[in-house]
N, C-alpha and C positions, 0 to 999 in steps of 0.2 A: 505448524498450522495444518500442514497436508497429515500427517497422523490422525486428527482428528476424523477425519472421512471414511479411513480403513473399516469401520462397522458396516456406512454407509453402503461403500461401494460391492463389500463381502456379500452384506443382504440381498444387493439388487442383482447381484450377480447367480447368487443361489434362485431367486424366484426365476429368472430368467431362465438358468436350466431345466427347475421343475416345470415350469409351464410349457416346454420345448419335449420333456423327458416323460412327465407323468401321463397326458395321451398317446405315447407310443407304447407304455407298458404294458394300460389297461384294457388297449383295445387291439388284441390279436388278430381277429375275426374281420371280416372285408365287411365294410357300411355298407347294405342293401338297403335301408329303407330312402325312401324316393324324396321324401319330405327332408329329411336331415341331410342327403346329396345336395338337395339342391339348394340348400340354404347354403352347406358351405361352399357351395360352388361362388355365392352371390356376395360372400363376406371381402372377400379381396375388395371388389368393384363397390362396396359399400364402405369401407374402411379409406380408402382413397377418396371419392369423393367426398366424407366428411373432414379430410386433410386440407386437401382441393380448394373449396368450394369457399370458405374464410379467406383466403388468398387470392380469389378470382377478385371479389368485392374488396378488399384491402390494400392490393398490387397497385392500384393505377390513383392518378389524381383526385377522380372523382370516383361515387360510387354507382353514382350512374352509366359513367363510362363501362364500367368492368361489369355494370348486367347489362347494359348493350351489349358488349363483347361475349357476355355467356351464351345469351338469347339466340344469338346469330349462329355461335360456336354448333349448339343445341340443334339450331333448325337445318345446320351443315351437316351434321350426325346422325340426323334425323332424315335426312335424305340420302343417308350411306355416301356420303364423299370419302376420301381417301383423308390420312390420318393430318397428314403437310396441308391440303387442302382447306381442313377444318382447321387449323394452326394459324394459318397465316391470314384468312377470311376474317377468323375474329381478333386476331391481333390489326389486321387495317380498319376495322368496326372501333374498335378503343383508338385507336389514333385521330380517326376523323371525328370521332366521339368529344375526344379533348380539347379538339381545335376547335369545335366549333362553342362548346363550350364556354374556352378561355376567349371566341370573340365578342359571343354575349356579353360576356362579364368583362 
């Protein structure tokens, strides 16, 4: 049964290099233009958030808890707090978020 995947796993293995191997090749020369820096600069921090962000909303009981939790995380980040700061601020936001919730309900 595992036999059968050996194509599978070959293929995904190959793209995987090529996508890692083929822009070291082609690009010798140091990126100066200002517009492609700064996009790649911003891809990580984009790429993560849309990992992120399905999870914020998903993780907790409700879904309004987990954008409370975000809302707050956001307005702590947004005021430059320290990284535990914003961590534990929006995690006690989902908590009393829930409880009050489940006492409505």
């Amino acid at each position: 049964m595992f036999h059968d995947y050996w194509p599978y796993v070959i293929v995904m293995a190959l793209v995987t290099y090529l996508v890692r191997v083929v822009p070291l090749t082609l690009m010798r020369k140091e990126i100066t233009n200002e517009f492609f820096l700064s996009f790649l600069y911003y891809v990580p921090y984009a790429c993560l958030a849309a990992m992120i962000f399905p999870a914020i909303l998903s993780s907790t009981s409700y879904s309004l808890s987990g954008a409370v939790g975000l809302g707050v995380g956001l307005l702590m980040a947004y005021r430059e707090k320290s990284l535990i700061t914003v961590a534990l601020t929006a995690c006690t936001a989902v908590f009393i978020c829930e409880r009050i919730i489940e006492m409505v309900l």
